[in-house]
C-alpha positions in Angstrom: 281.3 7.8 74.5 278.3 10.1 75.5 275.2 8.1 76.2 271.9 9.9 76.9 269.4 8.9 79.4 266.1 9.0 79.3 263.7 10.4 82.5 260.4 7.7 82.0 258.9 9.9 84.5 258.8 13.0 82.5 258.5 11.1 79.1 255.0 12.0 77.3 255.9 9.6 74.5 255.2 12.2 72.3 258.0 11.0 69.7 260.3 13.8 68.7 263.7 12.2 69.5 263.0 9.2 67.8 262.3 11.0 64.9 264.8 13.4 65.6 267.6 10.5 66.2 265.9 7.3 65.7 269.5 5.9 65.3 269.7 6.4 69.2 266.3 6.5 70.9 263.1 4.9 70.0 259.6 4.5 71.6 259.2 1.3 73.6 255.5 -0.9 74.2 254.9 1.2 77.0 255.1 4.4 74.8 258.5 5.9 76.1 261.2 6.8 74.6 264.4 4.7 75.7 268.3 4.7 74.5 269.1 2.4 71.5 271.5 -0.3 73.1 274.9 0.4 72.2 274.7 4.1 70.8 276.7 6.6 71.0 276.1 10.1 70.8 279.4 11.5 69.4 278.9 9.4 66.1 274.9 9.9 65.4 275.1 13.5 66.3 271.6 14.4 66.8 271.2 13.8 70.7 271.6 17.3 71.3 269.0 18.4 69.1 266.7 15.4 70.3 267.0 17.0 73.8 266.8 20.2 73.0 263.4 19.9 71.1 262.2 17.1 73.8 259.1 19.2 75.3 259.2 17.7 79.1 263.4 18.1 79.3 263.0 14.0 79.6 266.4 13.6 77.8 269.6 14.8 79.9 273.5 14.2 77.9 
């Protein structure tokens, strides 16, 4: 199971993997993305292009 992690530092918030893959990342109340509990990569199948199109590389697989 292939989990993704987030890097809060870089993270600008801006959105694009929660739209991208809202089934595994979504924007917290601090306005940073963070990893769905309990997702997995393999199955939703849209991390890659989450961190691909993530414009700070915040998103590593």
């Amino acid at each position: 199971m292939s989990v993704p992690e987030v890097n809060r530092e870089l993270c600008i918030g801006c959105g694009v993997c929660a739209s991208l893959c809202p089934d595994v990342f979504e924007i917290d109340s601090e306005g940073k993305a963070v990893v769905r509990e309990g997702t997995d990569c393999e199955s939703a199948g849209c991390c890659q292009d989450a961190a691909d199109s993530c414009p700070v590389g915040a998103i590593t697989l």
